[in-house]
C-alpha positions, 0 to 999 in steps of 0.5 A: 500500500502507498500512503504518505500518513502513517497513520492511515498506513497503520489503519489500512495495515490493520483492517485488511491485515484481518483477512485470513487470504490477504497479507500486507507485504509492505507500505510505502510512503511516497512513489519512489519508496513503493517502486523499489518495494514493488521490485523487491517485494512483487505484490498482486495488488497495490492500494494507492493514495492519490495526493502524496508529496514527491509524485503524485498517485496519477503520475505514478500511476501512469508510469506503473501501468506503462512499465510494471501493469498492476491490478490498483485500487486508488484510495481516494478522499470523497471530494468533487477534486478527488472525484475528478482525479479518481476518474482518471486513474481509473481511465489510467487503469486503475481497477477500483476506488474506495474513500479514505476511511472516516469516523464520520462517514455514517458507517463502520469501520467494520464495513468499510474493512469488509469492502476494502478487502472485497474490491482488493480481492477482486482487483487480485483476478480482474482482467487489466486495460490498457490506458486511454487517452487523456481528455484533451487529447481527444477529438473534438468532433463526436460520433456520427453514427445515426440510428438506422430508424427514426430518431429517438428510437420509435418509443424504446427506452435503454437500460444500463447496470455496471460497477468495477470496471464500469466508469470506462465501460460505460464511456466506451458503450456510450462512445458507440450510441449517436445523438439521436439515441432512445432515452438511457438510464443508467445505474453505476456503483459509485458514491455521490461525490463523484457521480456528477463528475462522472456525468460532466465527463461522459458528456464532454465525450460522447454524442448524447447529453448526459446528465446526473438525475435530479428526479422529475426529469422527462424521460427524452430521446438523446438523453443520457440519464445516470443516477446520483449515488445517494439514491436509487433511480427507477422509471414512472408513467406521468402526465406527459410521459415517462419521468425520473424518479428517485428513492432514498430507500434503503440499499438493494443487493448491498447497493444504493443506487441499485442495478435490480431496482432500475431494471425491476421498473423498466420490467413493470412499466415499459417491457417490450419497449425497454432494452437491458444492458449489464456490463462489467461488475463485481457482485450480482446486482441487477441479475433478477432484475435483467432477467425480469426486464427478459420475461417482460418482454425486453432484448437484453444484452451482457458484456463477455467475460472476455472484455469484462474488468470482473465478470461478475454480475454479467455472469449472474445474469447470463446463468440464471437465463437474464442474458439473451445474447452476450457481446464483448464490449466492443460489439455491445452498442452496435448489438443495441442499436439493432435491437432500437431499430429491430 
């Protein structure tokens, strides 16, 4: 583990020392102290603290990733400049990100030691990417890929759940679909401090308007729609319309927002209408949910394990029959965009 606070070294030490499966080979204070650790040691997987004096986590991230690729969960505070870092390590090749451990964060050191140790146990068997290019070295001009139908997908309305792996995967979906797309909503497993950030982004990038949900919003053609990570985001019939609807109700498979609560209302009010996608994931949230968005009568659509980061929830969903057809990420948007024009 990297951190430059002795203090937060010694707890982190502590709480993933717990594990019976997992052992802290070492703890290194700044960049240059983890490289030659990591030379001498050559440790599965590396916690990493984003903001340390000498070299800062992005820095070394991307030096690691290009010289020693490593799976690396980014040890992040929750604040709208360490979301924006945060992002980028993950764009970097970072497998995963989780908040800085506080008295005050309205939970448990218990539970936080408890998903620490799940995201690095899933880091130890995630599949590494390649590095993308930094924003501003991307194009300018967005997609012109057009539906092949009438714009805004003839009433049809997309569906999308992800978690580890789904910051980039999410992005790469989105870069496939034009600006005349269906509605899209989205769940992503991430904290709320840092699902506006995702959202900007995404919006900067792709050819859609993409949004954070407030609620209430019209549910409208060539809008992207993602869910702010303190509150479940589900699909409702108004006067005009289908709307956004938002729940600060209690967590669903471990999760707020939910994968399987999104899709469970997509299966109830828009079935044949509605398209699920499920992409790269720890865990199975949103597999009974994709499965009863199928029995409704909805196309549903699960990133292979091949292009997945964890083949996780994918996998949940294609096992128990949620799955009708199963793309690499690659593959996915142009799958979509047949079934919008099917």
């Amino acid at each position: 583990m990297v951190d430059d606070s002795a203090l937060m070294r010694g707890l982190l030490s502590q709480m993933i020392g717990l594990a019976p499966d997992i052992e802290v080979v070492g703890a290194a204070p700044d960049a240059p102290t983890a490289r030659e650790m990591i030379k001498a040691l050559n440790p599965d997987v590396l916690t990493l603290d984003v903001q340390m004096p000498k070299m800062d986590g992005l820095e070394f991230l991307e030096r690691l990733m290009r010289l020693r690729p490593m799976p690396v969960v980014m040890v992040s505070s929750f604040t709208e400049a360490g979301s924006d870092t945060t992002l980028r390590a993950l764009e970097l090749g970072a497998i995963d990100f989780i908040g800085k451990p506080r008295s005050d964060g309205g939970r448990s050191m218990e539970n936080y030691a408890e998903e620490l140790v799940e995201k690095i146990r899933a880091a130890k068997g995630a599949r590494l990417r390649r590095a993308t290019i930094a924003p501003a070295a991307l194009p300018a001009v967005k997609p012109a890929m057009q539906l092949k139908t009438a714009p805004g997908g003839n009433g049809k309305i997309i569906f999308v759940g992800a978690s580890t792996g789904g910051t980039e995967a999410i992005k790469d979906f989105l870069l496939g679909i034009p600006a005349d797309c269906p509605p899209i909503l989205i769940v992503q497993h991430m904290p709320e401090a840092f699902t506006a950030s995702f959202a900007r982004r995404l919006d900067t990038l792709c050819a859609p308007r993409v949004i954070e949900a407030q609620g209430n919003e019209k549910v409208e053609p060539g809008n992207v729609y993602i869910a702010p990570g303190h509150s479940h985001m589900l699909i409702r019939r108004g006067s005009a319309g289908y709307m956004v609807e938002l729940a600060a109700t209690p967590p669903v498979n471990r999760h707020r927002p939910s994968v399987d609560v999104l899709f469970d209302s997509a299966a109830s009010l828009v079935g044949k209408k509605a398209i699920g996608v499920i992409l790269t994931g720890m865990g199975k949230d949103g597999a009974q949910g994709l499965l009863r968005m199928r029995q409704a009568g909805a196309r549903t659509f699960g990133q292979d394990e091949g292009s997945c980061v964890v083949y996780g929830m994918p996998r949940e969903a294609y096992l128990i029959g949620g799955v009708e057809e199963q793309y690499s990420l690659d593959e996915i948007p142009r799958r979509v965009l047949a079934a919008v024009a099917g």
